[in-house]
C-alpha positions as CSV (number, residue, x, y, z in Angstrom):
1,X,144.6,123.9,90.8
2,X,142.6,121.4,88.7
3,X,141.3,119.9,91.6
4,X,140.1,122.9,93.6
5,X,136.9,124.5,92.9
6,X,136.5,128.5,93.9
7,X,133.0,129.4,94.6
8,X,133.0,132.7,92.9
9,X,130.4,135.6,93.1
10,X,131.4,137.4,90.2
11,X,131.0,134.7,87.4
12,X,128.3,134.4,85.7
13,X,128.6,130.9,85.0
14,X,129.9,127.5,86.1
15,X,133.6,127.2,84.3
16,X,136.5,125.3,84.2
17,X,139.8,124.2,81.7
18,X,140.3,121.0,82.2
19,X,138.7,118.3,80.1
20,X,138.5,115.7,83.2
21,X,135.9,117.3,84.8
22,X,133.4,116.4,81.8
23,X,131.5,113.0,81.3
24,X,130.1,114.6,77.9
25,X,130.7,117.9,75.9
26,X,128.8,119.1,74.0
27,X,130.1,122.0,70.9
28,X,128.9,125.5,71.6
29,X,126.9,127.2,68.2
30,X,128.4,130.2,68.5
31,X,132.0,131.6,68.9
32,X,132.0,132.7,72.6
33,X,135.3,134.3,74.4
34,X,135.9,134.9,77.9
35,X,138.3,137.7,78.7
36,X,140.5,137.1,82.0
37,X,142.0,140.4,83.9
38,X,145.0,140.1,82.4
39,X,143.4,140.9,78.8
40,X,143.9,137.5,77.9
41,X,141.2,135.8,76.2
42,X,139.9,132.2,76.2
43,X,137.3,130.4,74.1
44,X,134.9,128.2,75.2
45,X,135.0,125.3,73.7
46,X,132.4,123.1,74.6
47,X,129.5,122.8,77.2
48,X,128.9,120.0,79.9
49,X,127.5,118.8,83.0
50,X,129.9,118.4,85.9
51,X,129.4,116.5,89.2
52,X,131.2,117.9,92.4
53,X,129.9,115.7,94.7
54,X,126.9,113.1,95.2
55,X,124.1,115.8,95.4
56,X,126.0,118.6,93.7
57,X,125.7,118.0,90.4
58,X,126.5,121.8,88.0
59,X,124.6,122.0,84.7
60,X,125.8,124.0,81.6
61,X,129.9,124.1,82.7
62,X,131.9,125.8,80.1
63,X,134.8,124.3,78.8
64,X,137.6,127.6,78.5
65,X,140.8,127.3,76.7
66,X,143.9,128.3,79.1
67,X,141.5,128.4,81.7
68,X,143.9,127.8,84.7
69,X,140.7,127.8,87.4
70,X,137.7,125.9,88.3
71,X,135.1,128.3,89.1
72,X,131.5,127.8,90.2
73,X,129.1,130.9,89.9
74,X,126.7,132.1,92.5
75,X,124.5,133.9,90.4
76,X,124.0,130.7,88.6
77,X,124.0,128.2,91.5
78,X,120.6,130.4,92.8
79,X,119.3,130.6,89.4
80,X,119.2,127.1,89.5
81,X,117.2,126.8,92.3
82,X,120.0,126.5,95.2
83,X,120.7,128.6,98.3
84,X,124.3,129.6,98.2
85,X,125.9,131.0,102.3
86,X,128.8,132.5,103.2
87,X,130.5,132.4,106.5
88,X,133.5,133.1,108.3
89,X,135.8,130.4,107.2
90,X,133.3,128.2,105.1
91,X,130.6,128.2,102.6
92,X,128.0,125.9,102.5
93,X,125.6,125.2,99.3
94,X,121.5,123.8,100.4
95,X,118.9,123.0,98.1
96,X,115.2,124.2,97.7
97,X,114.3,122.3,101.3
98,X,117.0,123.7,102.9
99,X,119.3,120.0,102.7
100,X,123.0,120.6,103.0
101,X,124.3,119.9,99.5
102,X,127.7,120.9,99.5
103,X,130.2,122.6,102.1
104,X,133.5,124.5,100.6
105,X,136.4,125.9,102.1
106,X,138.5,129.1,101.4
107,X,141.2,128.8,98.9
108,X,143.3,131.1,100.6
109,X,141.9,134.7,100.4
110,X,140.1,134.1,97.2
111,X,136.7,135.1,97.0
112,X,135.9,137.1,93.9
113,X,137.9,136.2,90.4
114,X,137.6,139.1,88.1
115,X,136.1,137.6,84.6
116,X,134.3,139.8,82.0
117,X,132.3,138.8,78.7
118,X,133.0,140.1,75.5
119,X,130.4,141.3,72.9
120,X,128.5,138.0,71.8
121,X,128.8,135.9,74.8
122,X,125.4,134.5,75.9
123,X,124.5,134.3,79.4
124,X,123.9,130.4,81.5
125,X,120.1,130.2,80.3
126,X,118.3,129.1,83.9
127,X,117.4,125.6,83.8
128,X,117.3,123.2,86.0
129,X,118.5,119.4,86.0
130,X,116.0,116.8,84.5
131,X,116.1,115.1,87.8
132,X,114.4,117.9,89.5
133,X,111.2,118.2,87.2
134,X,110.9,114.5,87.8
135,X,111.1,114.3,91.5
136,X,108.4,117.3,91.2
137,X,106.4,115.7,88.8
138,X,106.0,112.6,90.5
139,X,105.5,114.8,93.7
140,X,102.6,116.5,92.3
141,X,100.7,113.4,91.5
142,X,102.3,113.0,87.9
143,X,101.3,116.9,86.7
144,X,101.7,117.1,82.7
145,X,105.6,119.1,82.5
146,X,103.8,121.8,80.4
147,X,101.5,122.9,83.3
148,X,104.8,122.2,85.7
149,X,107.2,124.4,83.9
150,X,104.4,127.4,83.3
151,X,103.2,126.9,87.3
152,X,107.0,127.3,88.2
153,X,108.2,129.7,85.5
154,X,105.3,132.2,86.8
155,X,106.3,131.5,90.3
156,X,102.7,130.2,91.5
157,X,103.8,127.7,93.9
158,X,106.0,128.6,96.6
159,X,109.0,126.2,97.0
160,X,108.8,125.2,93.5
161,X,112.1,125.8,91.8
162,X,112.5,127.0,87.9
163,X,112.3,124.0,86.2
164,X,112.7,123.2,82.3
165,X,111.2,120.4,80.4
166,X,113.6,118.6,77.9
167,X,112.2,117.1,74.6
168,X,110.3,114.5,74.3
169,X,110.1,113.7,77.9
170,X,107.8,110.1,78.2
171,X,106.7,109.3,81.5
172,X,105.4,105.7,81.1
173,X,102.4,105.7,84.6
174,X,101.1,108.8,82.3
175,X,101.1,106.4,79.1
176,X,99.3,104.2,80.8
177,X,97.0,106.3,83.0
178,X,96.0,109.0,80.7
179,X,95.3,107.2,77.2
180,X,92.2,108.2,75.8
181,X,90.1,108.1,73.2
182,X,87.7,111.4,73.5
183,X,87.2,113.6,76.7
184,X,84.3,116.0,77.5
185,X,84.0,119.5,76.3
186,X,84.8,121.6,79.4
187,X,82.6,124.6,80.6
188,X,83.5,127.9,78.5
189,X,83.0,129.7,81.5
190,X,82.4,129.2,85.6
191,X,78.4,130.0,85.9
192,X,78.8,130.6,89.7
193,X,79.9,133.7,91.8
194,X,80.8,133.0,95.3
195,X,82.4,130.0,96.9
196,X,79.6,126.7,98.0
197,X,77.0,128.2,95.7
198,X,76.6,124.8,93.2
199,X,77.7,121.8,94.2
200,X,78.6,119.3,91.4
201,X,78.7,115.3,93.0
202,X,79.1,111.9,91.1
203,X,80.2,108.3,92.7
204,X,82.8,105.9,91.1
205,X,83.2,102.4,91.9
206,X,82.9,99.6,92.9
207,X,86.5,98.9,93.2
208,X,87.6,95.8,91.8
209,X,90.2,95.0,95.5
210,X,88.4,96.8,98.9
211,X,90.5,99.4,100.1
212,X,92.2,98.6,103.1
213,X,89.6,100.2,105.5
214,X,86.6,98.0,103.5
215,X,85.1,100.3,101.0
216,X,84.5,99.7,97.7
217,X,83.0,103.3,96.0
218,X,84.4,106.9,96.2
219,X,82.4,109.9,96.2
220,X,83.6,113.0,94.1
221,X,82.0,116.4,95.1
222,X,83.3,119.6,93.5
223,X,82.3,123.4,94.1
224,X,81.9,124.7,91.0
225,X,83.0,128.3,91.6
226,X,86.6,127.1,93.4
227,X,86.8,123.4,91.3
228,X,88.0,122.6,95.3
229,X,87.0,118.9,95.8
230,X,86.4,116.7,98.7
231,X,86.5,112.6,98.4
232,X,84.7,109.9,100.7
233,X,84.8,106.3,101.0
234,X,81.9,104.6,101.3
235,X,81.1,100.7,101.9
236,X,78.2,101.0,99.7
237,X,76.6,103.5,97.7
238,X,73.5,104.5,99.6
239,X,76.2,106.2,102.2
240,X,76.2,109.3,99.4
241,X,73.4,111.0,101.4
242,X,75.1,110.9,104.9
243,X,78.7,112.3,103.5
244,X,76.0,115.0,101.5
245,X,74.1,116.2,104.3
246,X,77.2,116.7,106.3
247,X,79.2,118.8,103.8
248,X,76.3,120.7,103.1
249,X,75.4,121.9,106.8
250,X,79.3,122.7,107.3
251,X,79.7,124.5,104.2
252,X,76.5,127.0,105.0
253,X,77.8,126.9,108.9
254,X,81.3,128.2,107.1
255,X,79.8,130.5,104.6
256,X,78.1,133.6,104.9
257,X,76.1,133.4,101.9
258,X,73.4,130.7,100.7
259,X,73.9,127.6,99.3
260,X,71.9,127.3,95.8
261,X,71.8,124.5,94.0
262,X,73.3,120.7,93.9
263,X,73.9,119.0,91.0
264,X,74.2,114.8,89.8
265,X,73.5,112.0,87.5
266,X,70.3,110.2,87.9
267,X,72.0,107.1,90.0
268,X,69.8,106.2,92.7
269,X,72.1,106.9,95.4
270,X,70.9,110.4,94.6
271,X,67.5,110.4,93.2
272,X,66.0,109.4,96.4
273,X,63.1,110.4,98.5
274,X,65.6,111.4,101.9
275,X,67.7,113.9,98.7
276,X,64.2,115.1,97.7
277,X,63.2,116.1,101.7
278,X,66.6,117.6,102.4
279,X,66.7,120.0,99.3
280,X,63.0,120.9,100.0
281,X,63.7,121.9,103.9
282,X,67.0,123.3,103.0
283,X,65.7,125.0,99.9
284,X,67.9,123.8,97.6
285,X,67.4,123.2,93.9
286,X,68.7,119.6,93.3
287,X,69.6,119.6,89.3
288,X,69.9,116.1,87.0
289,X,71.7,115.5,84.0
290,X,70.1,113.9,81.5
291,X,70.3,110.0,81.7
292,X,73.4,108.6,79.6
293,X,74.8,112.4,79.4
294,X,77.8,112.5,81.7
295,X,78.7,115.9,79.6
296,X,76.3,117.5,81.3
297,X,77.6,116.4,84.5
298,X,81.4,117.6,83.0
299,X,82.5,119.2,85.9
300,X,82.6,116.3,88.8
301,X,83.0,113.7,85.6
302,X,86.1,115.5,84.5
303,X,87.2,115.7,88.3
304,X,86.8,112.0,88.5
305,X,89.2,111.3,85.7
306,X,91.5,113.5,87.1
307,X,91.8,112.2,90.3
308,X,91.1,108.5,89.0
309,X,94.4,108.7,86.8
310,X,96.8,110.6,89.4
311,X,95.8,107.3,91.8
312,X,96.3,105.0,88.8
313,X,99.7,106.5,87.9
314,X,100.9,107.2,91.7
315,X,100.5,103.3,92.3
316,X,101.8,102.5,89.0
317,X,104.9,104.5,89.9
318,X,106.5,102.1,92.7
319,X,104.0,98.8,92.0
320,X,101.9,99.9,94.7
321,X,99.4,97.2,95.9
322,X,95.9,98.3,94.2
323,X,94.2,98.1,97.5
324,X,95.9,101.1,98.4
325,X,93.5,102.2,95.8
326,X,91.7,104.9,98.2
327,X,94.8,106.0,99.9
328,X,96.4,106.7,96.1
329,X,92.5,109.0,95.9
330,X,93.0,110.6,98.8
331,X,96.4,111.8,98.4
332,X,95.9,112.7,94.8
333,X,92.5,114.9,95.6
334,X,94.8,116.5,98.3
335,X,97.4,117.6,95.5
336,X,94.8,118.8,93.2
337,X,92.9,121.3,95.8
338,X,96.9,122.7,96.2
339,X,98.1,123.6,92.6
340,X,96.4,126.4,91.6
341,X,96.2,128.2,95.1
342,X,99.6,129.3,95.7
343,X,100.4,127.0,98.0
344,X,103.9,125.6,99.6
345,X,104.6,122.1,98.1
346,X,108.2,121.8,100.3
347,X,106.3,119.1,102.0
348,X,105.5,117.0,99.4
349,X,106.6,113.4,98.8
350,X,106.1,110.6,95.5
351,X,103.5,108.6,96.3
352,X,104.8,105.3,97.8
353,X,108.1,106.3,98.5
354,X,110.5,104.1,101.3
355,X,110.0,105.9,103.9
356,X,111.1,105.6,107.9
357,X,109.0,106.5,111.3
358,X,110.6,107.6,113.8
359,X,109.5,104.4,117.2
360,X,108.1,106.6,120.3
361,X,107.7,103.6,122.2
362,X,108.6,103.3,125.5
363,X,112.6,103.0,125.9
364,X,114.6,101.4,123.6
365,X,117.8,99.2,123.9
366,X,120.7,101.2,123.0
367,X,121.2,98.9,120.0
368,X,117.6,98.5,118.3
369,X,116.5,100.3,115.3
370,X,115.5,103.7,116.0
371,X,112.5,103.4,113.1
372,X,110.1,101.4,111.8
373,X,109.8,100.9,107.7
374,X,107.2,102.2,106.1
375,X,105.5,103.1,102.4
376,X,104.0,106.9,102.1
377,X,100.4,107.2,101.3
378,X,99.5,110.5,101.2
379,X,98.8,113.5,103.8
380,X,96.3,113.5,106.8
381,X,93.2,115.5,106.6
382,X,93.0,117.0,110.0
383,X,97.0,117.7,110.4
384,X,99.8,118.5,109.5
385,X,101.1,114.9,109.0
386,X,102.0,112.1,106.0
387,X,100.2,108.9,106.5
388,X,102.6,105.9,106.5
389,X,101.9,102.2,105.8
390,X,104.1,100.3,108.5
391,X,105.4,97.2,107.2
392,X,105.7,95.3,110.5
393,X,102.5,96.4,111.8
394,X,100.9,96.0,108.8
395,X,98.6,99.2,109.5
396,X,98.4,103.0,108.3
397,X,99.3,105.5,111.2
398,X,99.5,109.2,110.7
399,X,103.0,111.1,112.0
400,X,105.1,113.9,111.2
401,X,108.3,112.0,112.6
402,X,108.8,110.4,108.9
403,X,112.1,110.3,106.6
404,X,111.3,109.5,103.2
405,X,114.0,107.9,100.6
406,X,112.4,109.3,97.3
407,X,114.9,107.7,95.1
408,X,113.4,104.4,95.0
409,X,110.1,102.5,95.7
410,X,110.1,100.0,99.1
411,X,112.5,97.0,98.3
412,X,109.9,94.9,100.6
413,X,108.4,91.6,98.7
414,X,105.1,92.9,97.7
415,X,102.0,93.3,100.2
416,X,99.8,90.4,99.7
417,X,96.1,91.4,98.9
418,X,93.5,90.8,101.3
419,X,89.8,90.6,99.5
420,X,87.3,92.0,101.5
421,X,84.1,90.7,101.4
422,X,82.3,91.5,104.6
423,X,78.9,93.0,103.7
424,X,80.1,92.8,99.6
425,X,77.4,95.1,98.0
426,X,74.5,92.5,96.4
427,X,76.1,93.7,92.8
428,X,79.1,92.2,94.1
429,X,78.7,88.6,95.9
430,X,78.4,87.3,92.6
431,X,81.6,88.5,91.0
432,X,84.2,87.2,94.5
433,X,86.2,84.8,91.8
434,X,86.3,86.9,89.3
435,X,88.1,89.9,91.7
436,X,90.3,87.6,92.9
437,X,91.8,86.8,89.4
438,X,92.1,90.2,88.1
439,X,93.1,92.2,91.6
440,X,96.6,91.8,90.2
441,X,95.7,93.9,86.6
442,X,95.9,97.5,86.1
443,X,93.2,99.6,87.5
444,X,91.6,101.0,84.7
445,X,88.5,102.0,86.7
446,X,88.0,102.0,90.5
């Protein structure tokens, strides 16, 4: 019996008596029993981690004293986060996104073990392993593990398992992404009332690497009754007022009420006579903030930062090439509009991931590779798809035939960088050596 596990239904926690099974035990605080059905009585004496298999790993195991079984509780196996089914002859163990984990088979007729708790004996807290809240925090574009743990504790997102944050956790892309010195005062309060009624709207840039596509600025545009933000790339910065005009006519096509105000810095992307005449035929109030007062710009300034250092940590995270820069935007702006809206986030994948696409090609010899290799860069805009660096093609396609290996970044020699200075803005024909020395340095500001 020390080598066969009963998946048990009535326990309320992972147990076992045989010391093997441990690669660390740790000593229990208090004196805890566990009484068997004959009225016999066994302490626990320490607590562990145990790994069954390669994916099935059991957190908080006791350790019981004339213990002659190895039991592995339901109840505990879904409070962890798992999906535990029985059928006739088997039993089969999947995790959150429905991936076989585990398959057991009978031990004989054995199906329930009748085990009772004394007075004094704490119940398996619910936690999680600390692999999980990394692979979701890295999934969620690097979310701080206070926010992730009180987003999953209060069951906001669906697919998001119960997750605990161990001590002291350091996660070194947020060391580097999100030292500060001082940050803006947010708003006390939203001053809006209905959805597309202020617009807040700021550019960042210029990048110091073009993005693969050839732009060099981002631009930021927040509602401020929602905080939902849109991104767009632009070549140069004069392009603001075409992306503007556009969201603007969709959003009051969409809406049934009346758009009200926009809102900026005093940039001259923005403070323009073609602004001026669209705000007056629209009848839209177009509101500055003072010049040198990002504050009182705070809402689209603090969206910036945000999205800035989920990029800059998200290509940190597998040595991304920085002119991936706007894909690392995309994807993290994508995330952002998706975590306080109670959406699923099954499909969700670390930024720049291996990851394998699925050839459609024609037919293929009965020995070639069935896939192309790839790195993830985010989620399509239109669809439901991931878009996928190809390695071979050197290109970004979008597909939803895509595998992803989350456990390491692409094992590729890096991507050479590819300056691109086709129609550089003015500001920038000047400064072509100095980008190419410092394209390979952190990207401390688009």
């Amino acid at each position: 019996m020390e080598d066969v596990w009963i998946m048990d239904s009535g326990c309320s926690r992972h147990m076992t008596g045989h010391r093997k099974w441990f690669s660390s035990l740790n000593p229990v605080s208090i004196k805890e029993y566990i009484t068997f059905g004959d009225n016999g009585q066994g302490k626990v004496m320490g607590v562990g981690p145990v790994s069954l298999s390669a994916k099935l790993s059991l957190r908080e195991v006791a350790f019981v004293r004339n213990l002659g079984f190895n039991l592995v509780s339901v109840s505990q196996l879904l409070d962890e986060g798992f999906e535990v089914r029985f059928k006739k002859g088997a039993c089969c163990v999947l995790d959150a996104e429905e991936t076989l984990v585990c398959s057991l088979l009978p031990f004989g007729q054995v199906i329930r073990v009748d085990l009772t708790f004394v007075s004094g004996l704490a119940r398996c807290l619910v936690t999680s392993p600390s692999a999980d809240i990394w692979k979701w925090h890295r999934r969620l574009g690097h979310l701080s593990f206070d926010l992730l743990v009180r987003l999953s504790s209060m069951g906001l997102i669906r697919g998001l398992p119960k997750l605990r944050a161990e001590k002291d956790l350091v996660c070194h892309p947020c060391r580097h992404g999100k030292m500060v010195a001082a940050s803006h005062t947010p708003m006390s309060q939203v001053m809006t009332s209905y959805l597309g009624e202020l617009l807040h709207m700021d550019t960042v840039g210029p990048a110091r690497v073009a993005s693969v596509s050839g732009k060099w600025y981002v631009l930021v545009v927040v509602d401020d009754f929602s905080r939902f933000s849109w991104v767009f790339f632009m070549e140069f910065k004069d392009e603001a007022f075409g992306f503007v005009r556009d969201l603007v006519l969709r959003l009051r096509n969409e809406s049934h009420k009346a758009m009200r105000a926009i809102r900026s810095d005093n940039g001259g992307e923005f403070r323009n006579s073609r602004f001026e005449n669209f705000c007056r035929d629209l009848g839209l109030e177009h509101q500055f903030s003072f010049p040198y007062t990002p504050p009182q710009n705070g809402v689209v300034e603090r969206k910036n930062r945000t999205l800035v250092e989920m990029a800059q940590m998200m290509l940190d995270e597998h040595r991304t090439p920085r002119r991936f820069w706007a894909e690392a935007v995309n994807a993290a702006c994508y995330i952002a509009n998706r975590i306080f809206l109670q959406p699923s986030v099954k499909h969700l994948r670390a930024f720049g991931c291996r990851c394998f696409v699925l050839k459609k090609a024609g037919h293929l010899d009965k020995f070639e590779s069935r896939c192309l290799d790839g790195v993830f860069l985010g989620y399509a805009s239109s669809s439901r798809a991931f878009r996928v660096w190809i390695l071979e093609a050197k290109q970004v396609v979008e597909t939803c035939e895509v595998s992803f290996d989350e456990t390491m970044p692409c094992t590729t020699p890096p991507l050479s960088f590819q300056v691109i200075m086709k129609k550089a803005p003015p500001s920038l024909k000047m400064r072509k050596v100095q980008i190419m020395l410092v394209m390979q340095e952190p990207l401390h500001r688009l």
